[in-house]
C-alpha positions as CSV (number, residue, x, y, z in Angstrom):
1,X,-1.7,30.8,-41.3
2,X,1.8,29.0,-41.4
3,X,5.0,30.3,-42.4
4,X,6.5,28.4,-45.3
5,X,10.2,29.1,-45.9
6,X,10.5,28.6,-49.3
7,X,13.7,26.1,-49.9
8,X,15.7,25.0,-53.1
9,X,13.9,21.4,-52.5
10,X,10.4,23.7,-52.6
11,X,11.6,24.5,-55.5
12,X,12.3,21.8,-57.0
13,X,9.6,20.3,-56.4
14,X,7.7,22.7,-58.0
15,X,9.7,23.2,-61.3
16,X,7.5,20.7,-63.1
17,X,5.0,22.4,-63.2
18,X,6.1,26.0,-63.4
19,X,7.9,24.5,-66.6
20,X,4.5,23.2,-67.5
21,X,2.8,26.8,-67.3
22,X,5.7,28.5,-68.8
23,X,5.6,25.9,-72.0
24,X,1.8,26.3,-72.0
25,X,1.8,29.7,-72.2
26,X,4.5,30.7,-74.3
27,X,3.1,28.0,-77.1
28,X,-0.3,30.8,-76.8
29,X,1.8,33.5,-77.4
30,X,3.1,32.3,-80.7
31,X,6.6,31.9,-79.0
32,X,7.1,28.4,-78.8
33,X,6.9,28.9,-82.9
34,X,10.4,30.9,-83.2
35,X,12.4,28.1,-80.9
36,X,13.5,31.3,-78.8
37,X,16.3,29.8,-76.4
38,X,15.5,30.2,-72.7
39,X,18.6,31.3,-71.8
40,X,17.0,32.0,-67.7
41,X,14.6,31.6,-65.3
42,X,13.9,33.9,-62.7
43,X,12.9,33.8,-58.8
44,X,10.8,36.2,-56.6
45,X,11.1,36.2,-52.9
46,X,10.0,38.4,-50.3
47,X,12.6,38.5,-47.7
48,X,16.6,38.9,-47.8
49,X,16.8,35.6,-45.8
50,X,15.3,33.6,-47.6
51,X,17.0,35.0,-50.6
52,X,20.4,34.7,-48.5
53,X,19.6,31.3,-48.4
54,X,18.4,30.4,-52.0
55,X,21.8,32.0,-52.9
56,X,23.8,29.5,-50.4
57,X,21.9,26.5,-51.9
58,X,22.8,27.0,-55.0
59,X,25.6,28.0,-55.1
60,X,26.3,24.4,-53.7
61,X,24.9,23.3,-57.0
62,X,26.5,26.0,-59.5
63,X,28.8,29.4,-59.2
64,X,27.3,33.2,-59.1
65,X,28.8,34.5,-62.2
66,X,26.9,37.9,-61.5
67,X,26.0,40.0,-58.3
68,X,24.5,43.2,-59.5
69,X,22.5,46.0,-58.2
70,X,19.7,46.6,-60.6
71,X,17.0,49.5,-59.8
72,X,18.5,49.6,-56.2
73,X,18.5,45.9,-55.1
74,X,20.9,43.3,-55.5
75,X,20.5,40.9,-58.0
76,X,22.7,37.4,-58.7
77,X,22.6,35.2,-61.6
78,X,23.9,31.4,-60.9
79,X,25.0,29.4,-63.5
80,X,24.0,25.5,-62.4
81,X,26.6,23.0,-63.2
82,X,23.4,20.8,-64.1
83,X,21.0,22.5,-66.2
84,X,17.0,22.7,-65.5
85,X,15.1,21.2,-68.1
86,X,12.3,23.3,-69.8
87,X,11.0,21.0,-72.3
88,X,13.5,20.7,-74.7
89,X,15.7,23.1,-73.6
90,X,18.4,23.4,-70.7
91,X,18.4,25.9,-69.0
92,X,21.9,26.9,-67.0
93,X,21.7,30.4,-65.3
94,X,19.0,31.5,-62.5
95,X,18.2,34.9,-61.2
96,X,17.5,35.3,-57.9
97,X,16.9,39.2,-57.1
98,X,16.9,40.1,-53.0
99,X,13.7,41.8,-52.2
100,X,12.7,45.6,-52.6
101,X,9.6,46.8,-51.4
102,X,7.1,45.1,-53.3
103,X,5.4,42.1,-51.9
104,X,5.1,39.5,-54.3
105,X,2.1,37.3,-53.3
106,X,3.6,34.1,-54.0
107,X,7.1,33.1,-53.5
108,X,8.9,31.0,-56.3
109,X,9.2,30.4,-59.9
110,X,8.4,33.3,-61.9
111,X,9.4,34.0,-65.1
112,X,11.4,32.7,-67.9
113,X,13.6,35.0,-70.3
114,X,13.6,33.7,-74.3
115,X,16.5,35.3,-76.1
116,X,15.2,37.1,-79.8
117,X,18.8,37.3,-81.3
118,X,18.4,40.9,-82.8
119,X,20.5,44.2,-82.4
120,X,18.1,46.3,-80.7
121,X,19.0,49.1,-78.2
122,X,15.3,50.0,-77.2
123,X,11.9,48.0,-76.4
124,X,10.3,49.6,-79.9
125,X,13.0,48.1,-81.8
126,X,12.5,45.0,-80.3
127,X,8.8,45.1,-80.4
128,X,9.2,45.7,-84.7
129,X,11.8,42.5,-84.5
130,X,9.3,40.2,-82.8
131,X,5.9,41.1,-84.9
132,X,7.9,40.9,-88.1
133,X,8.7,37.0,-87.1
134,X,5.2,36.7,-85.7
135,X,3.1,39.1,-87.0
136,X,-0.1,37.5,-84.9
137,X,1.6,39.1,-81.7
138,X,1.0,42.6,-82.7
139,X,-2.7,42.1,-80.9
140,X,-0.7,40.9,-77.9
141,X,1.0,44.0,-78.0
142,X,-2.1,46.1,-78.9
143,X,-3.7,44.8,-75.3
144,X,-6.3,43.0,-77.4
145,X,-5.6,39.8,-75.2
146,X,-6.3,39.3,-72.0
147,X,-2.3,39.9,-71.2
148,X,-0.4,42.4,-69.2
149,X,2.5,43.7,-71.5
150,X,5.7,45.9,-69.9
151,X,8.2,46.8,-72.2
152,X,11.7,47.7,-69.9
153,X,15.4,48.5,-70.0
154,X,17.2,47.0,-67.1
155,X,20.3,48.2,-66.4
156,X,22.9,46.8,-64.1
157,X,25.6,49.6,-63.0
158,X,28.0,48.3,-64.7
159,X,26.5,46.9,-68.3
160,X,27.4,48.0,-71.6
161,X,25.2,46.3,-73.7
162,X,21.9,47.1,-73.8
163,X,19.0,44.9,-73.4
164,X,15.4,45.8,-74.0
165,X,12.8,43.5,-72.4
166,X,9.5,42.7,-73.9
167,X,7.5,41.0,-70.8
168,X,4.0,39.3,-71.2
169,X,2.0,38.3,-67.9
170,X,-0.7,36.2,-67.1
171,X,-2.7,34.3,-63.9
172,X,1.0,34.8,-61.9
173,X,3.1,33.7,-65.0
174,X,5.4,36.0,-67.2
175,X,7.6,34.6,-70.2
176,X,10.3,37.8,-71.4
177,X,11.8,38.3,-74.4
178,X,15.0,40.2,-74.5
179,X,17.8,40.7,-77.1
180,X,20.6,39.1,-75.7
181,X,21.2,36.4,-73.6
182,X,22.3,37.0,-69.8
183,X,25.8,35.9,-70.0
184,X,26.3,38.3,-72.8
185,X,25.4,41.1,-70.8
186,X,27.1,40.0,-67.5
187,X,30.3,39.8,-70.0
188,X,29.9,43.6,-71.0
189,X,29.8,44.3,-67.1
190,X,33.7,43.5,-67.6
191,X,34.4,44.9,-70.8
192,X,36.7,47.8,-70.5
């Protein structure tokens, strides 16, 4: 078996088509309905090199506007002076967390995060938000699909806002829904 270091041209290469699944998927959820805005897309990677080096590359093509610890690990957002394209939507800021001790499977791509604009401060708040615009995900939520559900809190050390996550997962793809965009919650990292 050979070692492929995953690269930002790997990943590149492979957008297309994680944009493909992620569009595919989200339209059978019922979210491509709401015109949620992506507002990131996240990474996993299974060593702190390669995730040294993911950070280098692109920060060649964007800045890090965020390098948190969250649950124990570091965790960086990049903001991409040109956006990836998810369909219709451009998508600016990237996560790319350094490794803890899980071993993800497959390197890459992983997730993307849709924004629900609402003021909720915990996942069952959220949850109520969502089936009230799209009553039909309720059975999604129920576990009457065939699709892992987590509902989460993340919290950076620093954040102020909170951000409930709603995350649905299927054959090694996962579209989130959270109540506030990413740069909104790196800003409360600096609010006093």
């Amino acid at each position: 078996m050979t070692d492929t270091k995953l690269t930002l041209d790997t990943l590149m290469l492979t957008w297309q088509d994680f944009a493909g699944r992620i569009q595919a998927f989200t339209a059978d959820l019922g979210l491509a309905e709401l015109e949620l805005e992506c507002d990131h897309v996240a990474l996993r990677v299974n060593s702190a090199d390669t995730a040294q080096a993911l950070a280098d590359a692109f920060e060649a093509r964007g800045e890090i506007i965020s390098n948190n610890i969250i649950n124990g690990r570091p965790i960086l957002i990049i903001k991409l002076h040109q956006p990836l394209i998810l369909g219709d939507q451009s998508v600016y800021c990237v996560e790319l967390p350094f490794p803890g001790d899980k071993l993800y499977p497959v390197e890459g791509w992983e997730h993307a995060e849709l924004v629900l604009t609402v003021d909720a401060k915990d996942c069952d708040t959220l949850a109520q938000a969502l089936i009230s615009r799209l009553p039909e995900i309720q059975s999604v939520l129920d576990g009457k699909r065939d699709i892992k559900v987590k509902l989460s809190s993340p919290k950076g050390e620093q954040e102020r806002l909170p951000n409930p996550t709603i995350a649905f997962k299927r054959d090694g793809i996962c579209v989130k829904v959270h109540a506030h965009t990413i740069e909104a919650v790196i800003a409360s990292e600096q609010a006093e």
